[in-house]
C-alpha positions as CSV (number, residue, x, y, z in Angstrom):
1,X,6.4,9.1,24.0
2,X,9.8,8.2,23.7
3,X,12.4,9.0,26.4
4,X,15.9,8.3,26.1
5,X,19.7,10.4,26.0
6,X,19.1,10.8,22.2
7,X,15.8,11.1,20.0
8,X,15.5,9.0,17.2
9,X,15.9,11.5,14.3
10,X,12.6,11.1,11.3
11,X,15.6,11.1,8.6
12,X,17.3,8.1,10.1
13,X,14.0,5.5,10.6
14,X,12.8,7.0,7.4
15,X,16.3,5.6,5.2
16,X,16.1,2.3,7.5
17,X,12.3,2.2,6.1
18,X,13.2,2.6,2.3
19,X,16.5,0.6,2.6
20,X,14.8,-2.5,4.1
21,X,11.3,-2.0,2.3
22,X,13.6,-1.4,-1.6
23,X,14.6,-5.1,-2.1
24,X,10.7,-5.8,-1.3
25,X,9.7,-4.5,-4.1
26,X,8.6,-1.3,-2.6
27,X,10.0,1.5,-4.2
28,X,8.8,4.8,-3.1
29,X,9.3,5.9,0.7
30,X,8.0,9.3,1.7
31,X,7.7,11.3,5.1
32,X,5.6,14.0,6.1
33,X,4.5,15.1,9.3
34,X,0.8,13.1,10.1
35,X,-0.7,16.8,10.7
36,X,-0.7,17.9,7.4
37,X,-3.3,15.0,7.0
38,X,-5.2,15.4,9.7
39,X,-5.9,19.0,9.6
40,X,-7.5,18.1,6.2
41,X,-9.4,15.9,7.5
42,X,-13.1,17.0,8.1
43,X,-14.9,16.4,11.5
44,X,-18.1,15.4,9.4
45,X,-16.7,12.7,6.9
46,X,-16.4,9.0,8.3
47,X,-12.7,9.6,7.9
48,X,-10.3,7.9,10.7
49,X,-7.4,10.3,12.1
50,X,-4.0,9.0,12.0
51,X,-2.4,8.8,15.4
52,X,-0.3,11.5,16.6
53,X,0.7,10.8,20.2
54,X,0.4,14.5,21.6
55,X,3.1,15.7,19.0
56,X,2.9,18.9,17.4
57,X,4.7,17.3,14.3
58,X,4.7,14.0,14.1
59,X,6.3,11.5,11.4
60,X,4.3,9.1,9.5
61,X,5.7,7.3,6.1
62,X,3.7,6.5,3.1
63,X,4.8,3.4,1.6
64,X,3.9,2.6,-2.1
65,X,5.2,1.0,-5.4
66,X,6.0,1.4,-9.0
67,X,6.2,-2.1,-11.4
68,X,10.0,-2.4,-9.8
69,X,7.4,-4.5,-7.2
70,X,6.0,-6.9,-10.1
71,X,8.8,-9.8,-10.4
72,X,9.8,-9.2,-6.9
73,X,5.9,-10.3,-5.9
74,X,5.6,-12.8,-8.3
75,X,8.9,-14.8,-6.8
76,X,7.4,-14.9,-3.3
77,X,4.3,-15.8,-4.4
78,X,5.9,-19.0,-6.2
79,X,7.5,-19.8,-3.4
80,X,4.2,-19.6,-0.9
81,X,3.5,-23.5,-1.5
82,X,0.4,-23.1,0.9
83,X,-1.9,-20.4,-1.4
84,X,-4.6,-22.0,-2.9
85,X,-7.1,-20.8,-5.2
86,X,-10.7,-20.5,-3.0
87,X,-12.8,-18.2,-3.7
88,X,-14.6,-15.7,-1.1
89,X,-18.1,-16.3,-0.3
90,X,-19.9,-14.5,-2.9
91,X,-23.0,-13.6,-0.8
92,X,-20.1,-12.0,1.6
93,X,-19.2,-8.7,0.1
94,X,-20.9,-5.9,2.2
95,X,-18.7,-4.3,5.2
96,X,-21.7,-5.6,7.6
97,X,-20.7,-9.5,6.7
98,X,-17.1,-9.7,6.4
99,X,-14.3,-8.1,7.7
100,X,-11.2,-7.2,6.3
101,X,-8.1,-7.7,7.3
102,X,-6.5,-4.6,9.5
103,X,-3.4,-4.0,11.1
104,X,-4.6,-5.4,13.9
105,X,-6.5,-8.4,13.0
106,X,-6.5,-11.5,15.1
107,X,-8.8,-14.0,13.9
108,X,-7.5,-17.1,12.4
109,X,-10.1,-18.4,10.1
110,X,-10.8,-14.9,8.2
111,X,-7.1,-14.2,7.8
112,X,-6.1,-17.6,6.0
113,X,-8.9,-16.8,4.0
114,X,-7.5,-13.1,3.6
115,X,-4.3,-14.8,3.1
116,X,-5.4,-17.3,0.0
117,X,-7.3,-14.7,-2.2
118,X,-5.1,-11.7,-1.7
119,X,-1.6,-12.7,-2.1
120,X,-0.7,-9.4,-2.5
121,X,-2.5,-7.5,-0.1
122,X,-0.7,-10.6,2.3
123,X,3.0,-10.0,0.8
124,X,2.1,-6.2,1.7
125,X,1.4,-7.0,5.2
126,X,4.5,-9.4,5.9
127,X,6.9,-7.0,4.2
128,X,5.8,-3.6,5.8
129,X,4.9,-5.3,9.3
130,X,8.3,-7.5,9.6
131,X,10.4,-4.1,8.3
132,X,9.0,-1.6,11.0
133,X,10.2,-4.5,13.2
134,X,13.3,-4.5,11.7
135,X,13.9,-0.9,12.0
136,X,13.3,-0.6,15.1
137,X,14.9,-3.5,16.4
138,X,18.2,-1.9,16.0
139,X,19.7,-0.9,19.4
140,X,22.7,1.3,20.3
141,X,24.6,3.1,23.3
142,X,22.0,6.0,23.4
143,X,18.9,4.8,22.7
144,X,16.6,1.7,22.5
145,X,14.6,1.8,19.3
146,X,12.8,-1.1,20.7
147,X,10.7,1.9,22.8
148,X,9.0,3.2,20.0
149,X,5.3,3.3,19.3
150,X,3.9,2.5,15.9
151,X,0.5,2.4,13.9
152,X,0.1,0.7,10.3
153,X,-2.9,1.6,8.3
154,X,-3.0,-0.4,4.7
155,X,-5.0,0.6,1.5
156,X,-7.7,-2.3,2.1
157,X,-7.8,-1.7,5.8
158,X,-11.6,-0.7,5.6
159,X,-12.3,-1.0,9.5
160,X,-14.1,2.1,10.4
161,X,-11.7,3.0,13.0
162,X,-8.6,2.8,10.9
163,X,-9.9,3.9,7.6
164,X,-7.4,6.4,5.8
165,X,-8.5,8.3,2.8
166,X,-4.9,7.4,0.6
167,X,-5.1,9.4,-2.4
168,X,-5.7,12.2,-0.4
169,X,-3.0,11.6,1.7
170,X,-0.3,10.8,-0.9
171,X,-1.0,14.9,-1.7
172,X,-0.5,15.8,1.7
173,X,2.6,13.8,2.0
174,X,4.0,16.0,-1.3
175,X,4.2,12.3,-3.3
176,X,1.3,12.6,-5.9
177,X,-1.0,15.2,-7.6
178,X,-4.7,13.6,-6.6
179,X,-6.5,14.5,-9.8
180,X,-10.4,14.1,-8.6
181,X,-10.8,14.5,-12.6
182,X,-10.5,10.9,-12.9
183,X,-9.8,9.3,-9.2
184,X,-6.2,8.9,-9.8
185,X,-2.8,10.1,-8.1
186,X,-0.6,11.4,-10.5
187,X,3.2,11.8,-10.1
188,X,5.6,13.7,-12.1
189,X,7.6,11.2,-13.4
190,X,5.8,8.2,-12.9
191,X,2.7,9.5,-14.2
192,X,-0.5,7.6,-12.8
193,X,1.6,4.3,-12.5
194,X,2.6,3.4,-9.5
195,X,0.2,1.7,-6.5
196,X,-0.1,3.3,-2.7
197,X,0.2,0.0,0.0
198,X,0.7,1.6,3.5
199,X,1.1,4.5,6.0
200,X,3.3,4.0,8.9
201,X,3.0,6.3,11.9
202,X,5.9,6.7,14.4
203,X,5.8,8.2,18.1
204,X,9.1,10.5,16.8
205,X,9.3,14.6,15.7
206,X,8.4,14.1,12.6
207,X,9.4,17.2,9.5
208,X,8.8,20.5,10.3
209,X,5.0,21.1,8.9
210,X,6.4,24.1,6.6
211,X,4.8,25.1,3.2
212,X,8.4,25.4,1.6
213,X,9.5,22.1,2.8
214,X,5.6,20.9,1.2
215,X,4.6,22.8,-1.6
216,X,1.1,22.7,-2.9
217,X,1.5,20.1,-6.1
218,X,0.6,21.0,-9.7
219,X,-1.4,19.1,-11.6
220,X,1.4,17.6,-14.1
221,X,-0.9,17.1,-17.0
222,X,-3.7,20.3,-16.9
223,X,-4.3,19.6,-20.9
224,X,-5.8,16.0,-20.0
225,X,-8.7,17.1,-17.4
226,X,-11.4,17.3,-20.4
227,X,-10.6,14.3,-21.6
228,X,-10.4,12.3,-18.6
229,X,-13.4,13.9,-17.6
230,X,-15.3,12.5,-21.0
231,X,-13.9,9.2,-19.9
232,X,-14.8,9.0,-16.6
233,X,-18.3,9.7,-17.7
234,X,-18.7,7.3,-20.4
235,X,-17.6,4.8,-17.8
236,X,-20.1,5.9,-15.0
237,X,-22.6,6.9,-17.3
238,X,-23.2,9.7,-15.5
239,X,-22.3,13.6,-15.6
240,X,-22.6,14.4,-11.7
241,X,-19.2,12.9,-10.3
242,X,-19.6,13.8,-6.5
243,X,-15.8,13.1,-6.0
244,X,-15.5,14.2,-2.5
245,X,-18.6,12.4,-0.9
246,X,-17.3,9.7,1.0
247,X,-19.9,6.5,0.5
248,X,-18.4,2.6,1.3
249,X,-14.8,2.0,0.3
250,X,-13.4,-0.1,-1.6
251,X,-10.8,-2.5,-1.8
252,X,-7.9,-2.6,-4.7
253,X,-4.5,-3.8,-4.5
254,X,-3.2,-1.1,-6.3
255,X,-4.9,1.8,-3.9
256,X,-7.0,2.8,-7.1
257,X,-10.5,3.6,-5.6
258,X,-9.4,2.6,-2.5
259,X,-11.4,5.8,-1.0
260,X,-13.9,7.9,-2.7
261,X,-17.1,6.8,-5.0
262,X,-19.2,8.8,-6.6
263,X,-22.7,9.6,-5.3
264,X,-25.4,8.3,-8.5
265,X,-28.5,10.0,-8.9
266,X,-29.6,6.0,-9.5
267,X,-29.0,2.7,-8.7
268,X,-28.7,1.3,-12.0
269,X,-25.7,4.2,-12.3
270,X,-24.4,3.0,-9.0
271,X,-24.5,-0.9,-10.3
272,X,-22.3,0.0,-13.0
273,X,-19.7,1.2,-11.7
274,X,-19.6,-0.8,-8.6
275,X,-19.4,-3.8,-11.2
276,X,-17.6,-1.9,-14.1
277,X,-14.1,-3.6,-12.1
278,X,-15.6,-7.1,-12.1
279,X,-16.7,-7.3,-15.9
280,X,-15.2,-7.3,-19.1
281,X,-14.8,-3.3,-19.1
282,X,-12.7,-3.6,-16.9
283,X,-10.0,-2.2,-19.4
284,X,-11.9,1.1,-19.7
285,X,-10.1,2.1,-16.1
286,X,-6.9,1.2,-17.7
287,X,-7.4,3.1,-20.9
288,X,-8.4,5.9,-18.2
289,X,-4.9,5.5,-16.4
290,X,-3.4,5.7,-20.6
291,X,-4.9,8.8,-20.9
292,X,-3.5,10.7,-17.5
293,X,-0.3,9.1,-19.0
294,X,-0.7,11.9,-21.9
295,X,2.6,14.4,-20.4
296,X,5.0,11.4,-20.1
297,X,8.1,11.1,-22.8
298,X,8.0,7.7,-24.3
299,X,11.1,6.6,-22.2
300,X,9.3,7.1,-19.3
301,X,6.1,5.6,-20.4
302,X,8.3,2.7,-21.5
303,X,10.0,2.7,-17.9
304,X,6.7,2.9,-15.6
305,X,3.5,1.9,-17.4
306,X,3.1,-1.8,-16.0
307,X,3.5,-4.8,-17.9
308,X,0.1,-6.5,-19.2
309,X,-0.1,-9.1,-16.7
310,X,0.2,-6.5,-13.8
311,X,-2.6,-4.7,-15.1
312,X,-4.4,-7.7,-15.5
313,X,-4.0,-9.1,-12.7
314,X,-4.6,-5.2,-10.9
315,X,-7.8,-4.9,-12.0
316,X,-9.7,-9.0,-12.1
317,X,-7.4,-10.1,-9.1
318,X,-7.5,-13.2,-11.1
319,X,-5.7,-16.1,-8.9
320,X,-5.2,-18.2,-12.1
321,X,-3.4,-16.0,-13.9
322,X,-0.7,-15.5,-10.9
323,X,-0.3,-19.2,-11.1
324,X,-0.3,-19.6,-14.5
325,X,2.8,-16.6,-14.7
326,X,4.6,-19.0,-11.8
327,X,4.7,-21.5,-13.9
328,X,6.3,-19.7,-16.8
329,X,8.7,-18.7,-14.0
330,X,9.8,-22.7,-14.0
């Protein structure tokens, strides 16, 4: 725990956060007190417990994105003269057989890898890790930021101990509606269109845990649930959606299933869907996302709803394509 003459106040690391983490390409900055997560945690799911340092409120920041990331991502990539297109191991998929990359990984060989086929998992990493640094590398008369303790938990940091269940989270932080209709956070205004990257964890007070500073969220588009729910079963062919059964996660870089899979009654059921993200259908996830977009104007649709190459490259993490847009770049 910190000691000094003054406390670092949540408000002021949490505008150093957004201010440094904006030109990034990360647009959305929210801070909640890591308790409201926690408690909703249950003792029997394989769920990991963000770090709290004996607070009774303490601040954590969850980091994410709307397409205002998109061009920003696609510059540094260009610019990365060492990322080459080699594929992971195939026969390396399962959790037992390859690890993936966590906050604190330290092996060389697996993170170049990392590195080369998930650019943007990797520009996540450098950005997020290289601004808590910068935040609290600021030093002043009354207190030594320096001093601060700090955890960082990303969307595809699947190691057991560090696991975070984000969509849940993002509703506990008062960002995004989770609608377990369809597996997808929802906001307001940006509808279901923005990605989740990261949770940052500070020893500091974080916000009072109060109900009227965190009100429960609505559901911003009620009128959709039947039809997302049709949806969701033509894609999983499959009626019995076990939503909050927690199974292996999975890894997206836009936090979209980054959590919770269904429980199948078979494995043929199971198959699909773990390869529906793989194949050709993979489009029926984004017609999914279209149609939790129903209660947004058509400015706002026009303003948020990524550009065809985002969702492209979203859902096939298709290295080719991110080259082949650099090159239009010039």
């Amino acid at each position: 725990m910190l000691y000094s003459s003054r406390q670092i106040q949540w408000e002021e690391i949490t505008k150093k956060i957004s201010e440094i983490l904006y030109p990034l390409g990360f647009d959305l900055v929210k801070a909640f007190p890591t308790q409201r997560y926690n408690s909703n945690v249950s003792p029997a799911s394989s769920l990991a417990l963000l770090p709290t340092y004996f607070r009774t409120s303490t601040l954590s920041i969850i980091v994410g994105n709307t397409k205002h990331l998109w061009p920003i991502f696609l510059k540094y990539y260009q610019s990365v003269k060492n990322i080459k297109t080699k594929p992971i191991n195939s026969k390396c998929k399962s959790r037992s057989n390859i690890r993936i990359i966590s906050s604190s990984y330290d092996q060389n060989d697996d993170l170049e890898r990392f590195k080369q086929n998930n650019p943007l998992d990797w520009y996540t990493i450098q950005s997020i890790t290289s601004t808590v640094k910068q935040a609290i590398s600021i030093n002043d008369d009354s207190i030594k930021y320096s001093d601060v303790k700090y955890d960082i938990r990303y969307t595809f940091d699947l190691d057991e101990k560090k696991f975070v269940a984000f969509q849940r989270l993002a509703q506990d932080a008062g960002l995004a509606y989770y609608n377990r209709s369809c597996f997808l956070c929802v906001h307001e205004e940006f509808g279901p269109w923005f990605g989740l990257r990261a949770v940052i964890t500070f020893d500091i007070e974080g916000p009072p845990n109060e109900s009227y500073l965190f009100p429960p969220l609505k559901n911003p588009y009620p009128k959709g649930d039947a039809l997302l729910k049709l949806k969701i079963t033509e894609i999983l062919g499959t009626k019995n959606h076990n939503y909050h059964q927690l199974v292996t996660p999975t890894h997206s870089s836009d936090s979209e299933f980054a959590e919770i899979k269904p429980v199948f009654d078979d494995d043929d059921k199971k198959k699909k869907f773990m390869n529906s993200r793989d194949n050709a259908k993979w489009y029926e996830w984004v017609e999914l996302r279209d149609i939790a977009s129903g209660f947004m104007t058509k400015d706002n649709l026009e303003k948020y709803r990524y550009p065809e190459e985002q969702i492209k490259y979203h859902y096939t993490h298709n290295l080719k394509l991110l080259q082949e847009l650099c090159k239009k770049l010039g």
